[in-house]
N, C-alpha and C positions, 0 to 999 in steps of 0.2 A: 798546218794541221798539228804539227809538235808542238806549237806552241799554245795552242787552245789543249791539247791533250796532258799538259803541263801544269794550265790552269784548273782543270775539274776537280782535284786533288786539292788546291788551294781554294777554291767556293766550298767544298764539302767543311773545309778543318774552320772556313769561318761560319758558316753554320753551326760547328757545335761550340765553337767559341762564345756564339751569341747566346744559343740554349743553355751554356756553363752562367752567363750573366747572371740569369735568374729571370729571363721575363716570363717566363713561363707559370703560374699559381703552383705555390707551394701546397702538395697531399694532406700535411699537416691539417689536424683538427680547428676549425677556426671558434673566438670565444663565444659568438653565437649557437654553434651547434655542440659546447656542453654546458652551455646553463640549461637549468628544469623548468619546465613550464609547468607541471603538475602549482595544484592551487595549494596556497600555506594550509597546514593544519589549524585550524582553529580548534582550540581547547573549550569545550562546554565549561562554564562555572557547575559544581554543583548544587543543588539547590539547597535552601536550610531550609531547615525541620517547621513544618508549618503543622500546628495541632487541627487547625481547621478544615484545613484540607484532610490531613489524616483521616478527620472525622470524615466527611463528606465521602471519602472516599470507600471507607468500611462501611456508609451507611447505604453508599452505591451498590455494595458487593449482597450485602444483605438482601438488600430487591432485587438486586437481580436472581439472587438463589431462588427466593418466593416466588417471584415470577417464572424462572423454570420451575420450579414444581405443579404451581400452578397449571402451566401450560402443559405440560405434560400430563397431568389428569385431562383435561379437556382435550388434549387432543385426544386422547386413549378413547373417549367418546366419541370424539368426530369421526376415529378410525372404523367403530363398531357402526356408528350410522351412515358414513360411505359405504360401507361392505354389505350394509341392509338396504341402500338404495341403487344398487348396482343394476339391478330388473326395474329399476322403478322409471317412468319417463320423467323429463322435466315437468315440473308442478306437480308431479304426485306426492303420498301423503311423506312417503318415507324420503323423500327428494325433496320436500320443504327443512324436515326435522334435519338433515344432513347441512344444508345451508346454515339452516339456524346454529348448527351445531361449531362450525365452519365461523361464522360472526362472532361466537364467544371468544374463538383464536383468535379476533382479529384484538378483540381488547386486549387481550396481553400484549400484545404486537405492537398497538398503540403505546401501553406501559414504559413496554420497553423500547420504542423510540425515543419517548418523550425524556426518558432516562439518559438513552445515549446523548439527545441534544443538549442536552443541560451540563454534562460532562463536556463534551465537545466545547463547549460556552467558554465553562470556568476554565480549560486551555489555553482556548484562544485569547479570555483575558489574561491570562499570566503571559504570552508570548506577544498580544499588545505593550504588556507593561516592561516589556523587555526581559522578564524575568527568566530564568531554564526552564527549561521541561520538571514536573513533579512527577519522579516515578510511581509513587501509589495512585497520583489522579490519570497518568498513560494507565497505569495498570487495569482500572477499573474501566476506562474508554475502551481498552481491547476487549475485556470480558463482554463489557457492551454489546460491543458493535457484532462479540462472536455469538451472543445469545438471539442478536435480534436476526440476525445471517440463517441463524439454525431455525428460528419462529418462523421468516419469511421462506423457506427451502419447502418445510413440514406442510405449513399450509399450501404452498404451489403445486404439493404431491398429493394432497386429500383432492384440492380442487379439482386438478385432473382427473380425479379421478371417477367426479359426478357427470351425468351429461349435461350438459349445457343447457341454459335456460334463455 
């Protein structure tokens, strides 16, 4: 029995002899977990001054202003004939004039799609042709698309506001 009580002492000190080796993985940072996986920056070229576009695009902003003004008269109409057709049932006389009224906003609406898509176009061709984005032609695409946002909001809230036919 001394002599196994002798030994336990000698199994333990080879033990940590063995875990002194090193077999054990080292805490240490391995070089997979400090490289970045984040994606490279890729740098936009910017784009050069194109006169055409310039033009197109100020010629964008121009209709578009027309057309809000426009549409805002008409609707200021639409508002005064929803507000007269409010007692009126569907098909009566002041519930046709409010529809009708209601249809003139649809042509601007129309305008000013037809605007945004054409914008949209000459984009998508400059980013077919690999070229960068032209901030005056985004610029005019945002005004676009914020004018045709406000046309299609306006009219959603006249409609509702007639009864239904």
């Amino acid at each position: 029995m001394i002599r196994y009580a002798a030994l336990v002492p000698a199994l333990l000190l080879m033990g940590c002899a063995e875990y002194a080796k090193g077999r054990f993985p080292s805490l240490q940072p391995r070089p997979i977990e400090s490289r970045s996986d984040a994606e490279p920056v890729v740098e936009t070229p910017a784009a050069a001054p194109d006169p055409t576009l310039d033009a197109k695009a100020a010629e964008a902003k121009t209709k578009i202003a027309a057309t809000h003004a426009g549409f805002a008269t008409a609707a200021a109409r639409a508002t005064s004939a929803a507000a007269a057709a409010k007692g009126d049932g569907a098909g009566g006389e002041r519930w046709i004039a409010a529809q009708s009224a209601l249809a003139d906003l649809d042509v601007y609406r129309a305008d000013s799609s037809t605007l945004l898509t054409d914008l949209q176009e000459a984009s998508l061709q400059r980013a077919a042709g690999g070229q960068p984005p032209y901030p005056a032609l985004e610029d005019a695409v945002i005004a676009a698309q914020a004018e045709l946002d406000a046309e299609t909001a306006a009219i959603g809230t006249l409609s509702a506001q007639l009864p239904q036919g």
